[in-house]
C-alpha positions in Angstrom: -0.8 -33.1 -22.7 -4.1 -32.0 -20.8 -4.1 -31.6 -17.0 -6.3 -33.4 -15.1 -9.1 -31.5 -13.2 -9.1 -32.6 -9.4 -10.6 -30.9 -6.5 -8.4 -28.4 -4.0 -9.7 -30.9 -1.3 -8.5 -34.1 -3.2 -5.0 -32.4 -4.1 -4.2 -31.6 -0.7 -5.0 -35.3 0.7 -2.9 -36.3 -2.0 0.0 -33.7 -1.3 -0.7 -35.1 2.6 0.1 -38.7 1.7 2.9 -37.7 -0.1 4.5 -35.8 2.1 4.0 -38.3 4.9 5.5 -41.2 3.3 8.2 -39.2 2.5 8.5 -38.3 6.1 8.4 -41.8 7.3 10.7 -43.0 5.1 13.6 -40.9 6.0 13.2 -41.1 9.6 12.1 -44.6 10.6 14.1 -46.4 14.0 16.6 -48.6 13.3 16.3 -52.0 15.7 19.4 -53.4 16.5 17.7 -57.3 18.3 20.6 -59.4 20.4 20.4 -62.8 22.1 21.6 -63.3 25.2 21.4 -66.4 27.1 21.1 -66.0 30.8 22.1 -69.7 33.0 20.7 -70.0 36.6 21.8 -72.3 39.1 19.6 -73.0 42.1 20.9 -74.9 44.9 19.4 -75.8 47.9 22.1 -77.7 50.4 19.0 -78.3 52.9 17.1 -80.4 50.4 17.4 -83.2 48.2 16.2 -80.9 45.2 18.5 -79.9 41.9 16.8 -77.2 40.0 17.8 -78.1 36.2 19.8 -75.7 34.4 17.2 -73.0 32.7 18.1 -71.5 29.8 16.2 -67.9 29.3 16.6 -66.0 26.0 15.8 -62.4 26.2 15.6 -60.1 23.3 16.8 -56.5 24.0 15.7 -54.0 21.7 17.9 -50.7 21.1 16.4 -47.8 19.3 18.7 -45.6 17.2 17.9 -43.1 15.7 19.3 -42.4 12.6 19.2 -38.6 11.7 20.2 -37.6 8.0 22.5 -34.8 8.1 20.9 -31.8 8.0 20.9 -29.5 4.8 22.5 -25.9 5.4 20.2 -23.0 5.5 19.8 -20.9 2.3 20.9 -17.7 2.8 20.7 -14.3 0.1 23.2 -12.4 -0.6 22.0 -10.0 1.9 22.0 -12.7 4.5 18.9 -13.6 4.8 18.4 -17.4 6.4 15.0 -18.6 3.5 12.3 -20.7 5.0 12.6 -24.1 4.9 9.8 -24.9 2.5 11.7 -22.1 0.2 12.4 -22.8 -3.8 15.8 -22.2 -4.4 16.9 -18.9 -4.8 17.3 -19.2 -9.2 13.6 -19.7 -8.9 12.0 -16.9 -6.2 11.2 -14.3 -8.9 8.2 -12.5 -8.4 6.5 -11.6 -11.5 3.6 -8.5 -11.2 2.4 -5.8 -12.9 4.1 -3.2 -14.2 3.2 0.2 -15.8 5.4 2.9 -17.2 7.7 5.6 -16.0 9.2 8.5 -17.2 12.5 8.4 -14.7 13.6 6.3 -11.7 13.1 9.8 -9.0 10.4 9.2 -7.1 11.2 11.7 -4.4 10.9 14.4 -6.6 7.4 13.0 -8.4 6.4 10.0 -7.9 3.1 10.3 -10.5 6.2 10.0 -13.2 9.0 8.4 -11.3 8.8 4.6 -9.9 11.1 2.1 -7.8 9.0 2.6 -4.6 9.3 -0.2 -2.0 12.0 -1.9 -4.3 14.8 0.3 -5.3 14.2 3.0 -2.8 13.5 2.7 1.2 11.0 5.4 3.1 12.3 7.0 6.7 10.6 4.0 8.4 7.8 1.4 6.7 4.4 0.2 8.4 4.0 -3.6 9.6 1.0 -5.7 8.7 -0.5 -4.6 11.9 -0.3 -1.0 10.3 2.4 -0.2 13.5 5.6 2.3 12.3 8.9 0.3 11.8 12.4 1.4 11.3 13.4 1.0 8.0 16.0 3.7 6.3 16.0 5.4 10.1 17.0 3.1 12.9 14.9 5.2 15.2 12.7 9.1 15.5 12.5 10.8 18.6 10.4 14.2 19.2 11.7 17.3 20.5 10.0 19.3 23.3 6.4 19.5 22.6 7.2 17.6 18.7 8.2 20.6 17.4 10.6 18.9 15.4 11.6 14.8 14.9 15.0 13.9 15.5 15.9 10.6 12.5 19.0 8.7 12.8 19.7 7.0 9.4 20.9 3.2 10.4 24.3 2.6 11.0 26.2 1.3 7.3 23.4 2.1 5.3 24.8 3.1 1.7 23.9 3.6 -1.6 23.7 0.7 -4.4 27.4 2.1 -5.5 28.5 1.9 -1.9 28.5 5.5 -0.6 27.5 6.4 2.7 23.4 7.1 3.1 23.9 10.3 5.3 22.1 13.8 6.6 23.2 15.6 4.0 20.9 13.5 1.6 18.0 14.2 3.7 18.7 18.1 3.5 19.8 18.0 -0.2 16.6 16.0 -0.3 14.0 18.4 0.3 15.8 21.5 -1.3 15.3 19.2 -4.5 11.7 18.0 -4.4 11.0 21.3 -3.2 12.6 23.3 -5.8 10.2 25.3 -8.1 12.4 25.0 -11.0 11.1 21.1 -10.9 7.1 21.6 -10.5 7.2 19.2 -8.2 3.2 17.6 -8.8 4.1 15.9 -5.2 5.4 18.6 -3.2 2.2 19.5 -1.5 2.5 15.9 0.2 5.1 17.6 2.3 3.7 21.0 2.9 3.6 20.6 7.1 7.3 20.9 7.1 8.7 23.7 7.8 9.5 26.3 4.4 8.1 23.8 2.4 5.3 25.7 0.5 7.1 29.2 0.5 9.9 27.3 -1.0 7.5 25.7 -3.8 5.4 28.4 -4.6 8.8 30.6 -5.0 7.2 33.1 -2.1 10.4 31.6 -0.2 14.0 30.2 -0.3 15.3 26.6 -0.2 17.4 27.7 2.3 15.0 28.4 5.0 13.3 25.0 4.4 13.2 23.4 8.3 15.8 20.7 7.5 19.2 20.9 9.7 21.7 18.3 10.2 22.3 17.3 13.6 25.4 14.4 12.8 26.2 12.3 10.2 23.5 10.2 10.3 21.3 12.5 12.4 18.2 14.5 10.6 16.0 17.0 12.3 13.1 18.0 10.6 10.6 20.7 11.9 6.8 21.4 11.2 5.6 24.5 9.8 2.2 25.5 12.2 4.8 24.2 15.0 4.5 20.8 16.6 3.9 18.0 14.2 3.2 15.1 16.0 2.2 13.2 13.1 5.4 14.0 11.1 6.7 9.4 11.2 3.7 8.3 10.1 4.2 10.5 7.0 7.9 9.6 6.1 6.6 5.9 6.5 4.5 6.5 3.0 6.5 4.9 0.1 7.2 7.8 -1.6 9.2 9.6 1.5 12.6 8.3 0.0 16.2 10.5 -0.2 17.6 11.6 -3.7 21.1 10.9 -3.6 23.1 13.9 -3.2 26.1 13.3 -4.9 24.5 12.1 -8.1 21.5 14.5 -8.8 23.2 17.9 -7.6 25.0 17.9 -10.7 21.6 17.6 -12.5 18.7 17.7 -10.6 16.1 16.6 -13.3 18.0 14.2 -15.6 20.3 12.2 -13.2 17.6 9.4 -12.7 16.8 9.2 -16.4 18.2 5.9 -16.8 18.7 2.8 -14.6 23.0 2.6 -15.2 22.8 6.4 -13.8 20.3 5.5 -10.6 21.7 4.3 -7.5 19.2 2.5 -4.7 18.7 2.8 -1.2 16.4 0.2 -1.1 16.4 -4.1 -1.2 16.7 -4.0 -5.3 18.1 -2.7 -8.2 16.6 -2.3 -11.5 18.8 -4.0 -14.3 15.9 -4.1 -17.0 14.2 -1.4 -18.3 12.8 -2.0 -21.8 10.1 0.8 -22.5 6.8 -0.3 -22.8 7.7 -3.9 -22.1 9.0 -4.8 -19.2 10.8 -3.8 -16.1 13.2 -6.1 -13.5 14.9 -5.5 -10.3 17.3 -7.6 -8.7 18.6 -7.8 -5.3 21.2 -5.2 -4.0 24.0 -7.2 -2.4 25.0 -4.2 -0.4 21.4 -3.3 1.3 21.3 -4.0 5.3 18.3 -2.4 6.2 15.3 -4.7 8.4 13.3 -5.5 5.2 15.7 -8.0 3.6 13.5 -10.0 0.7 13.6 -13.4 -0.1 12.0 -12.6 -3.4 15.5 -12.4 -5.4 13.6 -10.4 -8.4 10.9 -9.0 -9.8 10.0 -8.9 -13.0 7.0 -6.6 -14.2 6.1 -6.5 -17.8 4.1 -3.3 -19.0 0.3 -3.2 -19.0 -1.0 0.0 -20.7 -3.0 2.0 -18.2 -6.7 0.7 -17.9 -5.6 -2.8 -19.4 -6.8 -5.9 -17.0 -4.5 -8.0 -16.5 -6.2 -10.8 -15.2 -6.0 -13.2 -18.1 -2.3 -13.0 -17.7 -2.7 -14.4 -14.0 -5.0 -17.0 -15.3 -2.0 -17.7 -17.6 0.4 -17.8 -14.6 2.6 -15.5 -16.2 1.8 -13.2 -13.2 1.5 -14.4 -9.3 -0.6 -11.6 -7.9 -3.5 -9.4 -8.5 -3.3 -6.9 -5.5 -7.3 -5.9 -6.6 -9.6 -7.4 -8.6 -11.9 -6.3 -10.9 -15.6 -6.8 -10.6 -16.3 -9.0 -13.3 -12.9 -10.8 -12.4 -14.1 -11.0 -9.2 -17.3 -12.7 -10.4 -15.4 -15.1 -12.1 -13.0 -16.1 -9.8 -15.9 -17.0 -6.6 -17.6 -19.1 -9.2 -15.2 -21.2 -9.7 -14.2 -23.8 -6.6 -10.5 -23.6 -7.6 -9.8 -19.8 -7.7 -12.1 -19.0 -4.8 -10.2 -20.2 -1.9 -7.2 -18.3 -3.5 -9.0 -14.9 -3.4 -8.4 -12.7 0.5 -10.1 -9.4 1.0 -9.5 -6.4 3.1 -11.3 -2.9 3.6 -9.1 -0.2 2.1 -8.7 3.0 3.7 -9.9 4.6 0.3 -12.2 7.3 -0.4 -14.0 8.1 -3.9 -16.1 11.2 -4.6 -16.7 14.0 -7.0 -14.8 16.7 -6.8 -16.6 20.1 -7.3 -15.0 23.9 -8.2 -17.3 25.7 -5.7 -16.4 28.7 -7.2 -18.7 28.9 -10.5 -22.3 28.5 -11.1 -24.4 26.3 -10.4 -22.1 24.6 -7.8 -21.5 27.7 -5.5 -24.9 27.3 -4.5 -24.5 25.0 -1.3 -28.5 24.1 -1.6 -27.8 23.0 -5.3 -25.1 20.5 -4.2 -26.7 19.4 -1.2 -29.4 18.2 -3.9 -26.6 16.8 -5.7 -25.6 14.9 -2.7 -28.5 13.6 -1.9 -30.0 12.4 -5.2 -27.7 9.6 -5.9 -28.0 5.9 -4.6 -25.0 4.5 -3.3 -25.9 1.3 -2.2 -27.6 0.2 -5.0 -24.2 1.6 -6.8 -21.8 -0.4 -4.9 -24.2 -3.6 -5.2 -24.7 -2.9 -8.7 -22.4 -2.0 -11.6 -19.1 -2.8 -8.6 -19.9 -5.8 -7.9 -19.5 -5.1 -4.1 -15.8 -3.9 -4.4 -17.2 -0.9 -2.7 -19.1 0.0 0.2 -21.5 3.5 0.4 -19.5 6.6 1.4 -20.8 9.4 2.4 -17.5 11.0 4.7 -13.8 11.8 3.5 -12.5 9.3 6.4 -13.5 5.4 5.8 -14.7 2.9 8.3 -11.9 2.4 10.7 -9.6 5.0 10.2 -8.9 7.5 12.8 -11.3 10.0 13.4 -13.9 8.1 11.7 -17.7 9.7 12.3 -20.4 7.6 11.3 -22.7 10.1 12.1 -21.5 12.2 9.3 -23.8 9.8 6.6 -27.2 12.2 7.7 -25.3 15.0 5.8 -25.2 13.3 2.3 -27.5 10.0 2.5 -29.9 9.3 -0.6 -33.1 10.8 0.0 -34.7 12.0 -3.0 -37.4 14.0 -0.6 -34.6 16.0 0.6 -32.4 16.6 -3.0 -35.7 18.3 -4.1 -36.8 20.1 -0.8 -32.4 21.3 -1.3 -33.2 21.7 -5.2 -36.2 24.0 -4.4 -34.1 26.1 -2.1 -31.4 26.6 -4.2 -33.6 29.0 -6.5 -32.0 26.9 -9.4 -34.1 25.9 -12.4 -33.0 22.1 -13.5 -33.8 22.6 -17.1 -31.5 25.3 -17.4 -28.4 23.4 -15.6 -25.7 21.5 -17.3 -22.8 19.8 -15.3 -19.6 18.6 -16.6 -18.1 16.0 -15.7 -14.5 14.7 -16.0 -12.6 11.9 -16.3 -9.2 9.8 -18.0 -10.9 7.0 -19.1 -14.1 4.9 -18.8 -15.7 5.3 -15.1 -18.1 3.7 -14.1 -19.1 5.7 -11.1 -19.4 8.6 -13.4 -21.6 7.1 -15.6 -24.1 6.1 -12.5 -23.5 9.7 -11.3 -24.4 10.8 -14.6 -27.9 8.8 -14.4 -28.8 9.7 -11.1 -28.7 13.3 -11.7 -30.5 13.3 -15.0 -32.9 11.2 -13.7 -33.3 12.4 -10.4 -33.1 16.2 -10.5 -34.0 16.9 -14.3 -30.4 18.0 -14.9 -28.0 17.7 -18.3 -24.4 15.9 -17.2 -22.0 15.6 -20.1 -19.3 13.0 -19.6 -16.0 14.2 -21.0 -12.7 11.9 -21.0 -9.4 13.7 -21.0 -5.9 12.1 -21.6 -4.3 11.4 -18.3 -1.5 14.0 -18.6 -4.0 16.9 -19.7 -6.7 15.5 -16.4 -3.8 15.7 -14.2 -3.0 19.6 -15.4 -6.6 20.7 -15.6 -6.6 19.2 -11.8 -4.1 21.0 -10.7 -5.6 24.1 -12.3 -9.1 24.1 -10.8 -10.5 23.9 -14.3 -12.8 21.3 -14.5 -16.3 22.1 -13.1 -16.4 18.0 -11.6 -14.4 15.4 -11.9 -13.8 11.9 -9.2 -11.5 12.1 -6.9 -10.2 8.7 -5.3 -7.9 8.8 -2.5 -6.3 6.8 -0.8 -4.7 7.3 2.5 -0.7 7.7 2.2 -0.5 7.3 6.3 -2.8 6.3 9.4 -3.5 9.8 10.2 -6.4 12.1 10.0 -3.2 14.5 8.5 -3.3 12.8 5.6 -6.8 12.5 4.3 -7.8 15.6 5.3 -5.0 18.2 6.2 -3.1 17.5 3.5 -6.3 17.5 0.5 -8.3 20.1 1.8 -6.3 22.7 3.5 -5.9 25.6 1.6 -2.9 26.7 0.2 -2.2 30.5 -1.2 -3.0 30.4 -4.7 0.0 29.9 -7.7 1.1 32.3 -9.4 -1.0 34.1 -12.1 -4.1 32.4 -10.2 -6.9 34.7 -8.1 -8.2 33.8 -4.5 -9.7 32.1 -3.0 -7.8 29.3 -4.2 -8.3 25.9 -2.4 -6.0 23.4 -1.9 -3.6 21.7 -4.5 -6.3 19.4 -5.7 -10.1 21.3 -4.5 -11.4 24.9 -4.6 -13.5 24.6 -1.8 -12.2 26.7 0.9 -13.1 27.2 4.8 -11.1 29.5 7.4 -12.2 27.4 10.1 -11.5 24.0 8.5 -8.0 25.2 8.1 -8.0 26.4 11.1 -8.8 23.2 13.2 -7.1 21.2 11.1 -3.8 22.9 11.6 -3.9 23.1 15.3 -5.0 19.4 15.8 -1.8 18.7 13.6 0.1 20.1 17.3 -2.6 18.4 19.4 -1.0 16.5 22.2 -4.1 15.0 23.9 -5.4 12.2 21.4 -8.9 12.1 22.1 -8.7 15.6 21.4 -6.8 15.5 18.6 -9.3 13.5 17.2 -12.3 15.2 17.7 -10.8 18.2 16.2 -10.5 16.3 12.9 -14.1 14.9 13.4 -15.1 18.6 14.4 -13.6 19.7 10.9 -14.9 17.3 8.6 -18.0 18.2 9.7 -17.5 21.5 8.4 -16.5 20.0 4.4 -19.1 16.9 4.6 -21.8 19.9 5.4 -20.9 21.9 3.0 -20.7 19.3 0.3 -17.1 19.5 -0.4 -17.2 17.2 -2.3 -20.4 14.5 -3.0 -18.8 11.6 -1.5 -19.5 7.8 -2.7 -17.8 5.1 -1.3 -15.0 3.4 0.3 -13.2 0.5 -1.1 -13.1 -3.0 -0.5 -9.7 -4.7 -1.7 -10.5 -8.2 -3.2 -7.2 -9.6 -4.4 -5.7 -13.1 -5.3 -2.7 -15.1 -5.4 -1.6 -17.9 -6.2 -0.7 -21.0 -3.8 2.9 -21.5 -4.5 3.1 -17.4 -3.0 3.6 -17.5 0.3 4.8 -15.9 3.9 3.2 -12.7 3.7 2.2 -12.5 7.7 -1.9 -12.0 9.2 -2.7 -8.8 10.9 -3.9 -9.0 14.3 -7.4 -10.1 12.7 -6.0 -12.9 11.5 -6.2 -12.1 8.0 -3.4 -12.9 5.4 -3.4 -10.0 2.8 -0.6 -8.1 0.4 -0.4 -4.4 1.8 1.3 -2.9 -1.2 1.9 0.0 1.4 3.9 -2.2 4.1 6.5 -4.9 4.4 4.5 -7.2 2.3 6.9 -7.4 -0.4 10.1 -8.6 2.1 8.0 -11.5 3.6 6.6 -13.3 0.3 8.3 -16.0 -1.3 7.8 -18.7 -3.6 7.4 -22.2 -2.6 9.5 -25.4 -3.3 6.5 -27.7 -4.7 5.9 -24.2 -7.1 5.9 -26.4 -10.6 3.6 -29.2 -8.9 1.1 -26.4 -7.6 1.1 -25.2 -11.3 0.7 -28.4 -12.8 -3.4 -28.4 -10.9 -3.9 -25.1 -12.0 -4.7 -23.1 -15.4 
């Protein structure tokens, strides 16, 4: 049978009415009407005068209210009271996105491992005001001068199998991600603590790593340059979870290989893994952390990597799209339906092109100021992405920490400058060829690749790699250029610039000057500021250390950076309760508590019913 079309506006006047009658219905007065007749006499002895009898009638109206029992709350098995406009709980199932995985560790790696936010819980978790929040960790205090953090795990916190959560996972912990033996691709995330890198590289042993247990449930974690003020917001990030000791000691890189062998620390369990179809988690019973879900599972079938997936939402057999395409986008504001449903956020996201400094043409810093300068942003972002982006021309976006608008001069399109930079590079155009890099159709490649051929007079080759072989050659420094998106882990300059750009001594079998895990381009004074603002007690000065430093990478073109991102996601009405940000805006953080706060509404199969 075909659905009728009507309006948003017409629906929810209906749904109004509805819901109003109903109201009315089940809580009109009851009036209770009695006669009483009241006799009066009146006599007057004085007078000849007889007042008849009078009869009065009054009518005395009683109001009673009559209250229908109220329904007892709905509570999850974690004991959680659900809102009262909640579906039952046989029907919250959250059904997103999934991609593949190739085991359920994510401490270790989480490029290859998966069950962040769901099956596993970080040190603490950010809000939807972007504010740190206990989560594993009840609370963090500093030491003298933040040398080290003190974290207490939360009182009963156990495992999915019901063993104790305790300090000796968070030292067994980072001995395992740390361990060389593993090739950790995410161990440079963690590279401020303390024995970290030696311990990775092999210069150093997992015993000297800066972890000590205090207590039971007591952690204390040092930095490695000394104090490391900025050391919560980084075990906030999704990924700074605990392996659990007495499963993967035995077997450090198999134990997680399958779901009846993984236990959580998080709000769910998986229970479903079918490879290359779907994946489901379901509540853990015995989780009693802050972030209890009313979402009672998830169920993500597989999308292959670069698939869009946004027929499926049109098909409702998905709720949410956390970002939207361009062309998606497109379609969704043109229709009066679907555009009320889409919200919006800027990202703290950075995309640019990643250049190994250390070969010719591209150790010329005149040759990649002309590089910089010679390609059109706005008309970029505008153009072929739709306005899901916003010119770049700085590692930090608009509104992050540290942020320094003034750093655009460095970078801006000018074509009268790319050739004035061109001219003093000594470089001959015609002679040049550039090669770029990618894992699959990229569109800000290909403009790239048109602005510099056009531009400057130079060849650019586009060359797609297979995801596992880019991520290698990354790690390497063997592609000449290649984009680099990034987003930010943690609200702190740390992140998006200590932890990318700081150089690290170079792997074994690999010459100096080496770069940092991900970039060749090196500066002793970059590292230098960066490391001591990591210490920095005074904000303000903190900050402009960070701004002082960026300086240095934006001037010396780095990188060519591009753009920052503008999240345009959508939803459907019947998912609900994620909470606004102090702006006011309603948006799914995939970073934050997002996921505890959602669930799905009681009229759910009438909302479908006026949808696609």
């Amino acid at each position: 049978m075909a659905k009728s079309r009507i309006s948003r506006r017409e629906f929810m006047q209906m749904a109004g009415v509805a819901t109003g009658a109903a109201v009315l219905g089940a809580c009109a007065p009851q009036v209770v009407r009695e006669t009483q007749v009241v006799t009066q006499v009146v006599a007057q002895t004085q007078q000849v005068v007889q007042t008849q009898l009078v009869n009065q009638t009054q009518i005395v109206e009683q109001i009673v209210e009559v209250t229908p029992t109220p329904l007892p709350d709905v509570v999850t098995p974690q004991g959680k009271v659900m809102p009262a406009d909640a579906a039952p709980l046989d029907q919250q199932v959250y059904r997103g996105v999934g991609g593949e995985l190739k085991h359920w560790d994510p401490a270790r790696d989480i490029y290859n491992g998966m069950g962040t936010n769901l099956s596993t819980e970080p040190y603490l978790r950010n809000n939807e005001h972007l504010e740190l929040v206990p989560a594993l960790c009840e609370s963090w205090t500093p030491g003298p001068n933040a040398e080290y953090w003190d974290f207490v795990i939360r009182d009963g916190a156990v495992w999915s199998d019901g063993t104790p959560i305790t300090a000796d996972d968070v030292l067994y912990t980072f001995r395992h991600i740390a361990d060389p033996a593993l090739a950790n691709p995410w161990i440079w995330f963690y590279f401020d603590i303390k024995g970290i890198v030696a311990a990775a590289t092999g210069a150093g042993s997992l015993d000297d790593i800066g972890v000590e247990k205090v207590d039971d449930r007591t952690a204390r974690i040092y930095g490695e340059a000394g104090p490391i003020a900025y050391l919560p917001q980084m075990l906030a990030y999704q990924a700074s979870v605990l392996a659990p000791k007495h499963k993967a000691e035995a077997d450090p890189e198999h134990w997680a290989d399958t779901i009846e062998n993984f236990v959580s620390s998080g709000p769910y369990i998986p229970t479903v893994w079918e490879h290359g179809v779907r994946i489901q988690f379901d509540i853990n019973p015995l989780y009693n952390g802050p972030h209890k879900p009313s979402i009672q599972k998830h169920d993500y079938p597989i999308f292959a990597a670069g698939a869009n997936s946004f027929t499926a939402w049109l098909n409702q057999e998905i709720d949410l799209l956390h970002i939207l395409q361009p062309q998606d986008l497109a379609f969704a504001r043109s229709d009066p339906k679907l555009n009320p449903l889409i919200h919006f956020f800027p990202n703290f996201q950075s995309t640019y092109v990643a250049l190994d400094v250390r070969t010719p043409p591209l150790d010329n810093q005149d040759f990649r100021k002309a590089l910089a300068h010679s390609i059109d942003r706005q008309a970029m972002c505008q153009g072929p992405l739709g306005g899901t982006y916003v010119p770049g021309y700085s590692m930090l976006p608009p509104g992050f920490p540290a942020y320094n608008p003034d750093l655009a001069d460095y970078q801006i399109f000018d074509l009268e400058r790319a050739q004035e930079s061109l001219t003093a590079s000594g470089i001959d155009p015609a002679t040049v060829t550039i090669e770029l890099y990618s894992n699959a159709r990229d569109v800000f490649l290909e403009f790239v690749q048109e602005q510099w051929q056009t531009n400057l007079g130079i060849t650019v080759n586009l060359n797609v790699l297979e995801g596992g072989v880019w991520g290698a050659e990354r790690a390497a420094h063997n592609m000449q250029a290649y984009r680099g998106p990034y987003e930010y882990d943690y609200v702190d300059p740390s992140n998006m610039l200590t932890g990318l750009w700081r150089s690290t001594p170079a792997p074994e079998g690999q010459e100096e000057p080496w770069g940092s895990p991900r970039h060749s381009w090196k500066n002793d004074e970059f590292d230098q500021l960066v490391t001591a603002a990591g210490g920095e007690g005074d904000i303000e000065t903190r900050l402009q250390m960070y701004r002082d430093a960026e300086t240095l990478l934006v001037d010396e073109v780095g990188a060519v950076f591009l753009a920052h991102q503008v999240v345009f996601q959508i939803w459907w009405p019947w998912l609900v309760g994620m909470h606004p940000d102090r702006n006011g805006n309603v948006v799914y953080r995939w970073l934050d508590i997002a996921f505890s706060q959602m669930y799905i509404r009681n009229d759910v199969d009438d909302l479908k019913a006026n949808y696609y």
